[in-house]
N, C-alpha and C positions, 0 to 999 in steps of 0.2 A: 569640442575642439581637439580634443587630447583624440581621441579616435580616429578622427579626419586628416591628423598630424601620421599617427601611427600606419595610417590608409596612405596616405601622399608619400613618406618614406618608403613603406613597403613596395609601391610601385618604382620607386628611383632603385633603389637596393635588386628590385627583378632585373632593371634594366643596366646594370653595372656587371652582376655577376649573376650564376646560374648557383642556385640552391638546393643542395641537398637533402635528402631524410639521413641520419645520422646513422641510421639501424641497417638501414639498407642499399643505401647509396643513390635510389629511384632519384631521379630531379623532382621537385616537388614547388609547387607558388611560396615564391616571398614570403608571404604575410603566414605560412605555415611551418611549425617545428619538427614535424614529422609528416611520413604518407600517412592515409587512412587505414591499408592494411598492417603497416607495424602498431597503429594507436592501439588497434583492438587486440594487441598482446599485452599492453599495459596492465600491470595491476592494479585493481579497484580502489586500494587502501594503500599508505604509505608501510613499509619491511619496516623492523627496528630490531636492533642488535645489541651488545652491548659491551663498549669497550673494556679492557683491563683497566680495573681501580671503580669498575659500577657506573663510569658515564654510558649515558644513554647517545644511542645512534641512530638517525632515521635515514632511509634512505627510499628511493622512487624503484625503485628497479633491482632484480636478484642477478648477481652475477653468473649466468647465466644467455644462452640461445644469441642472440638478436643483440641482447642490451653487451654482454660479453664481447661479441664481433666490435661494437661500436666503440666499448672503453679502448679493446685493443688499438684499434683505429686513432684513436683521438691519443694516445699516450703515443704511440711508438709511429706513427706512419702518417704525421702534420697536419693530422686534420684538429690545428686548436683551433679553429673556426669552430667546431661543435660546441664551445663552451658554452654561448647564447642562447644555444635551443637546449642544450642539457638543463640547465638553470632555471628555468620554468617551471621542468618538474620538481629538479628539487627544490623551489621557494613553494610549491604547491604541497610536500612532504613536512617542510616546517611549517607550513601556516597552521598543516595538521595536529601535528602534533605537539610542536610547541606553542598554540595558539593560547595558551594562555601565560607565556613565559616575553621579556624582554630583553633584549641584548645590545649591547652598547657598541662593539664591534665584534666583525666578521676577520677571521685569519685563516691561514690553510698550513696544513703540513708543509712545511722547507723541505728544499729539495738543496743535496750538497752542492757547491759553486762547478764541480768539476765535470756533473751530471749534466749541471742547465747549462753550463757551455756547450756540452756532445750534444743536446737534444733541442736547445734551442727553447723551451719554457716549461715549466711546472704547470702541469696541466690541474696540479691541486690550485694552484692560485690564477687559474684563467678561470675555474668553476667559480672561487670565492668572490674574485671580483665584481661577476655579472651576479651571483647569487646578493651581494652587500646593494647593490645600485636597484637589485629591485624592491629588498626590503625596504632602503633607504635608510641602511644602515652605514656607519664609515668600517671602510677597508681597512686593516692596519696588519705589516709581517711585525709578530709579536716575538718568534722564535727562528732561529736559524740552524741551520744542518752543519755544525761545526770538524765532524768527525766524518769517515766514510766505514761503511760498514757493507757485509754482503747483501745483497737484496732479501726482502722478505719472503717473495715468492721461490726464492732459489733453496730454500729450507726449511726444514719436518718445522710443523706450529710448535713442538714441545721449546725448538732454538730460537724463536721470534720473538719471545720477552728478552731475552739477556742481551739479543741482538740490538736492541735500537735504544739499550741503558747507558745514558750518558754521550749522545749523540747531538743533541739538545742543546741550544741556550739560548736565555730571553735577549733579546738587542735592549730593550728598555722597563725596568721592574716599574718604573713609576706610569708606563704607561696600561701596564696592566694589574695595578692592586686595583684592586674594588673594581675590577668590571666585569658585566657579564658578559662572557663571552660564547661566539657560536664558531667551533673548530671544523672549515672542510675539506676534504679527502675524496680523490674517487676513488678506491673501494676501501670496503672494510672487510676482513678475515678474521684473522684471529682478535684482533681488535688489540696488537701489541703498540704498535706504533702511534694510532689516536691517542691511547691510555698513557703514554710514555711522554707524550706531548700534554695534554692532561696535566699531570703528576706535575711537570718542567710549571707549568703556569699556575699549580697550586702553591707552590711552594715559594712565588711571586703574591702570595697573599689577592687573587684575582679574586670574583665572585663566584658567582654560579657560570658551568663549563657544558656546555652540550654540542654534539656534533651533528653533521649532516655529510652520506656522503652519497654519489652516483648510484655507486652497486653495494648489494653486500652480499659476500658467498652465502652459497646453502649449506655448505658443509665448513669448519674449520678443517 
């Protein structure tokens, strides 16, 4: 029945709007995430990286070619409509990797209030969303972007830990002591930012903290 549903949607959804590949812009059938010729640049296995303070990071995709074009796309030039088809693969990167770990809720990096007003949404918490609803896990923003700071990418990795120290703050401690949580991001670099958010929610007495993001650079 669940398939027949997912089949009868998929046709209503063709017939509303026209669907993209994420990668590469081709129009592509409803019921598919990507064309056939970007699948087969996929890689085989889930990347892992690993943020400032030792958490572990998985992600589907190297930032990079194809999957690079697409973040940029999706962050800067409105296409959060990609969130749905990203999230597939990265719920296919935690089943991998964290397949034998449980998490109570799903959160994403804050994005400052003066940012998501200019840009119109936090493409970290458009990924978290659809990533939480397929695990069937609950959503929760656990931290907020209190301060504003330079961008990460606008500077050398050695200034991107001091950069985003004390940027941070939980909205509610009791809502994260003791819980596992899975932190998402689309990408991961030098791993200052996940790590710093990390740290903000350790110190909330949370439990075990792992992340998942889109991309992760090859290079710091």
């Amino acid at each position: 029945m669940t398939h027949f549903i997912k089949k009868i949607f998929g046709t209503i959804k063709g017939f509303l709007f026209t669907v993209h590949c994420p990668y590469c812009g081709k129009v592509i059938e409803p019921n598919k995430n990507c064309c056939d010729k970007c699948r087969k640049e996929f890689p085989e296995l889930p990347l892992i990286k690993y943020a400032t303070g030792g958490y572990i990071c998985t992600a589907p995709f190297p930032y990079d070619g194809i999957f690079r074009n697409a973040v940029i796309n999706f962050k800067f030039h409105n296409c959060g409509v990609y969130a749905e088809q990203f999230s597939y693969e990265m719920v296919r990167a935690i089943k991998n990797v964290y397949r034998d770990k449980e998490f109570d809720i799903v959160t994403c990096v804050p994005m400052h209030k003066d940012l998501l007003r200019e840009r119109g949404y936090n493409q970290a918490e458009l990924l978290a969303r659809e990533c939480a609803k397929l695990l069937g896990i609950k959503y929760a923003d656990l931290l907020a972007k209190t301060k504003k700071n330079k961008t990460q990418h606008s500077i050398k990795a050695a200034e991107r830990v001091k950069n985003v120290i004390g940027v941070y703050s939980p909205i509610d401690k009791n809502l994260i002591k003791g819980k596992r949580i899975l932190i998402i991001d689309d990408i991961i670099t030098t791993g200052s930012t996940l790590g710093e958010c990390a740290r903000i929610l350790n110190k909330c007495k949370c439990g075990e903290i792992c992340c998942c993001t889109l991309c992760t650079s090859l290079l710091t």
